[in-house]
C-alpha positions as CSV (number, residue, x, y, z in Angstrom):
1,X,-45.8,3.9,-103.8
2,X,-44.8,7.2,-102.1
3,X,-43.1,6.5,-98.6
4,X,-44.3,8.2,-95.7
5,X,-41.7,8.4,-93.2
6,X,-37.9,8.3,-93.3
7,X,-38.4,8.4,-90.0
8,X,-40.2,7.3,-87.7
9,X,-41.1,8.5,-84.2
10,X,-43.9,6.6,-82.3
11,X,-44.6,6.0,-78.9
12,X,-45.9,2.1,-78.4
13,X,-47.2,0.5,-75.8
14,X,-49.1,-3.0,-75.1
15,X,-52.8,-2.2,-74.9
16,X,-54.3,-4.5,-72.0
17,X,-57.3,-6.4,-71.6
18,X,-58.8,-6.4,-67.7
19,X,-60.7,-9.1,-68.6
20,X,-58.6,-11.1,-70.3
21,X,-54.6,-10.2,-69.4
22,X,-53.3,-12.7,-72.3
23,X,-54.3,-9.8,-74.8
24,X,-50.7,-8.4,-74.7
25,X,-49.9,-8.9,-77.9
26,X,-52.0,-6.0,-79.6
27,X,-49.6,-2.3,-79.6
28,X,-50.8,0.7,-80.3
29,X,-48.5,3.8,-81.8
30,X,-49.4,7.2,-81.2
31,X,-49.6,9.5,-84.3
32,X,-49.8,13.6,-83.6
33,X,-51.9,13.8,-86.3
34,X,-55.4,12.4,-86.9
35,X,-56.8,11.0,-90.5
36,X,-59.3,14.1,-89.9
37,X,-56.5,17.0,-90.5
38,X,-54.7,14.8,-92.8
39,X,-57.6,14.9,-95.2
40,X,-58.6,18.4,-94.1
41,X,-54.9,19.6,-95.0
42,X,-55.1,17.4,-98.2
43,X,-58.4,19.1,-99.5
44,X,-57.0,23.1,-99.0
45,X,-54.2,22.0,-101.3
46,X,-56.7,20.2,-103.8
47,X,-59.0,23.1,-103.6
48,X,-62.0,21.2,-102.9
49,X,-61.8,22.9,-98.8
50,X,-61.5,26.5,-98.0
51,X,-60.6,27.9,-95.1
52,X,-63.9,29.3,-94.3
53,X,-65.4,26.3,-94.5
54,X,-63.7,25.0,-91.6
55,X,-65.1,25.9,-88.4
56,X,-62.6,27.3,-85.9
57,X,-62.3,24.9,-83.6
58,X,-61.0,22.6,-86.3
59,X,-58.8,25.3,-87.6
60,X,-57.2,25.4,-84.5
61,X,-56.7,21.9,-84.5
62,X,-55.3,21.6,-87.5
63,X,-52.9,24.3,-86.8
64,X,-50.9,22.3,-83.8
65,X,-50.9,18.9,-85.6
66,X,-47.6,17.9,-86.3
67,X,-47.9,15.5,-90.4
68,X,-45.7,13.2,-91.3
69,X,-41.8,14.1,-91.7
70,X,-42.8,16.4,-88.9
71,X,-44.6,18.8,-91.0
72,X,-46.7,21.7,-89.8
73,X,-49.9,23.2,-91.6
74,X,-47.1,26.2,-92.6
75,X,-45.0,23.3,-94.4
76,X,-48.1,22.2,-96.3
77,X,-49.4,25.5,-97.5
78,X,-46.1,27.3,-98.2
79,X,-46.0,26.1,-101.7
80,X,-49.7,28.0,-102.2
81,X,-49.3,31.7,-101.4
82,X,-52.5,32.9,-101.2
83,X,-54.4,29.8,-99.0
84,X,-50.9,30.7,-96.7
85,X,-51.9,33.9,-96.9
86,X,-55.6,33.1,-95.8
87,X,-54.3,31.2,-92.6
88,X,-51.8,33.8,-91.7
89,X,-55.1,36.2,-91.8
90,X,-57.2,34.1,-89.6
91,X,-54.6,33.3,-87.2
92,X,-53.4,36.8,-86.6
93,X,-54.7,40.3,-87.2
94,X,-53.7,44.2,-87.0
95,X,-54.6,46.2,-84.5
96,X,-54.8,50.1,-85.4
97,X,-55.5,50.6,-81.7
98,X,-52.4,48.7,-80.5
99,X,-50.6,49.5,-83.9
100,X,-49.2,45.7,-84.0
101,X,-50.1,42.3,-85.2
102,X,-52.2,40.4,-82.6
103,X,-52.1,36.1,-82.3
104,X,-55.9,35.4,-82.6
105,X,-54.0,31.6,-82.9
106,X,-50.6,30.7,-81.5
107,X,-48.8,29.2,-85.4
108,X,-46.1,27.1,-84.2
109,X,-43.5,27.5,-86.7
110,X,-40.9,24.3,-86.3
111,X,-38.8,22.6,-88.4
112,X,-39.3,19.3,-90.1
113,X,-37.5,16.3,-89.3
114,X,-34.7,17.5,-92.4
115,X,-34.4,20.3,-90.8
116,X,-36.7,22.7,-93.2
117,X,-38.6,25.7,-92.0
118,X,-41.7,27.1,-93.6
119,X,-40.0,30.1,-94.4
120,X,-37.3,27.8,-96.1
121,X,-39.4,26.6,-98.5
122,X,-41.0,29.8,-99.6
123,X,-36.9,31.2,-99.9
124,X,-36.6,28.4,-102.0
125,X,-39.4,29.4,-104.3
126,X,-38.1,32.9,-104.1
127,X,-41.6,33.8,-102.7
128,X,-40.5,37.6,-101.2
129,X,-44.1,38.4,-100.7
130,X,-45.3,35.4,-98.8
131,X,-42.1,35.5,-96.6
132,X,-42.7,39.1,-95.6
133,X,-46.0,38.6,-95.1
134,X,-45.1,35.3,-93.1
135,X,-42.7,37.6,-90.9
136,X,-45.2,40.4,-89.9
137,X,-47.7,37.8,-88.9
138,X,-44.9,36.2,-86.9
139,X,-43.5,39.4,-85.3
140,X,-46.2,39.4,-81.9
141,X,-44.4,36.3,-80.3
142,X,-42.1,36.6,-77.6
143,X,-38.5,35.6,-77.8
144,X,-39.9,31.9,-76.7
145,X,-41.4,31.5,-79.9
146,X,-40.4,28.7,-82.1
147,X,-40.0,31.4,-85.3
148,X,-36.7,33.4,-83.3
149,X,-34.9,30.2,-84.9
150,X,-34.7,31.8,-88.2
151,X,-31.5,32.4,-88.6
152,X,-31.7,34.2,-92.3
């Protein structure tokens, strides 16, 4: 059995019953992620999803869920180049006009709870084209921008 967590981080509270206050005993713990995006994340890595199948509502849903390990949807698709690719082109796009990338969808880019970027795991895989392509579709966030923590 594959463990989930190392760690974990939850929120829990007592859910409470107006009708009947001795119901404290049930809690509840908040997940950032919901089974939904879990198996929508799981089935673009199977191949049995693609992108354009998922509307983009969901698409930006699935792009701010935080996973387990505190994995983002660039964590899970850096080991698959071109579905990474495929996101990077829905999420962002050139403008001639402007002569610049444009965020159709804000991509957080953060760091898991071992401290591992996206962009780490494609250095480790020694994946030069997916990283550059990763940094031009980065480069039209501000200096606020979760990515300016890449450091090399």
């Amino acid at each position: 059995m594959q463990v989930i967590y190392k760690e974990l981080i939850t929120v829990e509270y007592q859910m409470t019953d107006e009708d009947d206050p001795s119901k404290l005993d049930r809690y509840v713990i908040d997940q950032s992620f919901t089974f939904l995006h879990w198996n929508l994340i799981e089935q673009l890595i199977k191949g049995t999803l693609t992108l354009k199948q998922i509307n983009d509502e969901q698409l930006k849903s699935l792009i701010y869920n935080v996973f387990p390990l505190g994995e983002t949807v660039l964590h899970k698709l850096a080991t698959n180049g071109p579905l990474l690719d495929q996101l990077l082109e829905k999420c962002h796009f050139y403008s001639d006009e402007r002569k610049r990338w444009i965020a159709r969808y804000h991509l957080p880019f953060l760091f898991n709870f071992d401290g591992v970027s996206p962009m780490d795991i494609l250095s480790d895989r020694n994946d030069n084209r997916y990283m550059d392509r990763m940094l031009l579709n980065l480069s039209p966030y501000g200096p606020d921008h979760h990515s300016r923590e890449i450091a090399n």
